[in-house]
C-alpha positions in Angstrom: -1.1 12.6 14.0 1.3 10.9 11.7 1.1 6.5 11.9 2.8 4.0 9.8 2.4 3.1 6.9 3.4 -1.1 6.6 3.3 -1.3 3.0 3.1 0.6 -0.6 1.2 -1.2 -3.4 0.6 1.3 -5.9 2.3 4.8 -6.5 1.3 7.6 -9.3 2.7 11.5 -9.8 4.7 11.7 -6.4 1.6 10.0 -4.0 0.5 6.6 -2.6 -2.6 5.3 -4.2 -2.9 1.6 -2.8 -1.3 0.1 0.9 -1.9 -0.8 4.0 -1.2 2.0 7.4 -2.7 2.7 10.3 -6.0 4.9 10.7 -6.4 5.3 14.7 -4.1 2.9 15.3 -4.9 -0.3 13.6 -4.1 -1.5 10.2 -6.2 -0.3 7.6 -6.2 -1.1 3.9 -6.3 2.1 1.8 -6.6 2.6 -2.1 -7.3 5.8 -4.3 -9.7 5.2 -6.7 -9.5 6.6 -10.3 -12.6 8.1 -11.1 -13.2 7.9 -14.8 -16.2 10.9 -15.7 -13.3 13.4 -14.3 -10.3 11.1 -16.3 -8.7 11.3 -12.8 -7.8 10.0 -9.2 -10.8 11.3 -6.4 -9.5 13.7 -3.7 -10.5 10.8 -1.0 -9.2 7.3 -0.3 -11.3 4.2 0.7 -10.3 2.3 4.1 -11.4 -0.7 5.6 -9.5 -2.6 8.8 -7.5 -5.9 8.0 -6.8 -8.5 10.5 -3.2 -9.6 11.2 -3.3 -12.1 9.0 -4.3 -10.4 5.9 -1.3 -7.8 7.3 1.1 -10.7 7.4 0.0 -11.5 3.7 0.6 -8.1 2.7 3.9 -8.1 4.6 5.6 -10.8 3.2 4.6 -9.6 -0.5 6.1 -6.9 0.5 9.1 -8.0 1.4 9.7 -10.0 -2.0 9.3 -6.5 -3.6 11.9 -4.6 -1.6 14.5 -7.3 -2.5 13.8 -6.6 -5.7 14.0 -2.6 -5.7 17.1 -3.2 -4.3 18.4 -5.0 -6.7 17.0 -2.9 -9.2 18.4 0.2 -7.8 21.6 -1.4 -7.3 21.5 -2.3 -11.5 21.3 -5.5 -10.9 17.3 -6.1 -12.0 15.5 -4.8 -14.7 11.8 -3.6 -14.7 10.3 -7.2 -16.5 12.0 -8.6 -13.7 9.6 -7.0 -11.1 8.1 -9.7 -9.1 4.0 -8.7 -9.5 4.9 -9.0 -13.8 2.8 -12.4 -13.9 4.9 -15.7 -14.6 7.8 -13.5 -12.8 7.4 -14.9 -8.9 5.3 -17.4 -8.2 5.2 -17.0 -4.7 4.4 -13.2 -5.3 1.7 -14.2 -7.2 0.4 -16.4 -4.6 0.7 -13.7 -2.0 -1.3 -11.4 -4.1 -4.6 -13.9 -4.9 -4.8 -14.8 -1.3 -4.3 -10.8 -0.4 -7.3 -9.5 -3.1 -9.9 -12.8 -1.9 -9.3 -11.6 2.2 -9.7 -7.6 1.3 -12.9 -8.4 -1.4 -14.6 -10.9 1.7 -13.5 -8.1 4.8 -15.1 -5.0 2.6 -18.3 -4.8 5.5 -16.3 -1.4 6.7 -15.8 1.9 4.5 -14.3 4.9 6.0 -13.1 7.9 3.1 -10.5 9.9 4.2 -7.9 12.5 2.7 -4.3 11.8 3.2 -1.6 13.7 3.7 2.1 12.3 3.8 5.2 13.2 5.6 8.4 11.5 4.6 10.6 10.1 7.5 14.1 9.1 6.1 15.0 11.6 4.0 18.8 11.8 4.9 19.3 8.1 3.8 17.7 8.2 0.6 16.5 4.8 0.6 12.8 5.0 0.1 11.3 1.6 0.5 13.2 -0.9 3.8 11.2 -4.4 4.8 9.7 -1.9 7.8 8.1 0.2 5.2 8.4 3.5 3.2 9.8 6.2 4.0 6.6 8.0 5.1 4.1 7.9 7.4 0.5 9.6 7.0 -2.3 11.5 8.5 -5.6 10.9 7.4 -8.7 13.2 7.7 -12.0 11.8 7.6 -14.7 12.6 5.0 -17.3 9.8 5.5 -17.4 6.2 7.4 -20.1 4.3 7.1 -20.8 0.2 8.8 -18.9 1.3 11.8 
C-alpha cells in the first residue's frame, strides 16, 4: 500500500534519501544512509516513529522551503538563496536544530525497509506543494528491531 509522504529533506539521482511518511500508518522519519566501503547509498532506509510535534517541526520547515522552490522555479530565487544555506533563514535554521535534537533523543526504534515510490501529480508538474511531494511510497520491511 502507497501512504504519504509529509515532507522531502534530501533528494540524489531521481530518489528520496531523507523525510518524513507514513510506515503503517503513522509518521515515520526515514533517511538512506551512504555507506562509504561500497562509495554508495545502501539498498535499505532507516525508520523510526516521530510524534506530532517533531512532525509539526518538520512541517513548518517545510513549508519555508516550498516558498522558496517556488520562487526559484518561478526565477525569482537563486540557489545561495535556499533557506537551509546557513546565515540564509534564521527561522529555517531554528526549525532544523530543534528537528535533528528531537529525531537524535526519539532513536529507541529502528525499522530498515526498502522503498519504492509512486508519483501522484504528474499532470500538474508541480513537484513539491505545502501538503507534500508529489509521491507517495511503499515500504517493505528488511529488519525492525526495539519494537
Amino acid at each position: 500500500m502507497f501512504e504519504r509522504v509529509y515532507v522531502e529533506m534530501d533528494w540524489h539521482d531521481g530518489h528520496p534519501l531523507e523525510g518524513i511518511a507514513d510506515y503503517q500508518g503513522k509518521p515515520h522519519y526515514f533517511v538512506r544512509k551512504f555507506d562509504e566501503a561500497s562509495d554508495d547509498y545502501k539498498d535499505h532506509f532507516e525508520l523510526q516513529p516521530v510524534d506530532a510535534e517533531t512532525l509539526s517541526i518538520a512541517i513548518a520547515k517545510w513549508k519555508i522551503f516550498v516558498a522558496w522552490h517556488d520562487e526559484y522555479e518561478s526565477g525569482f530565487a537563486k540557489t545561495d538563496t535556499h533557506p537551509g544555506q546557513p546565515g540564509v533563514n534564521p527561522d529555517y535554521e531554528l526549525l532544523e536544530q530543534k528537528f535533528a535534537k528531537r529525531v537524535a533523543a526519539a532513536a529507541t526504534t529502528s525499522i530498515r525497509a526498502t522503498l519504492t515510490t509512486q508519483n501522484v501529480n504528474v499532470a500538474k508538474r508541480r513537484r513539491y506543494t505545502e501538503a507534500g511531494p508529489d509521491y507517495r511510497v511503499e515500504w517493505t520491511l528488511v529488519e525492525a528491531k526495539g519494537e
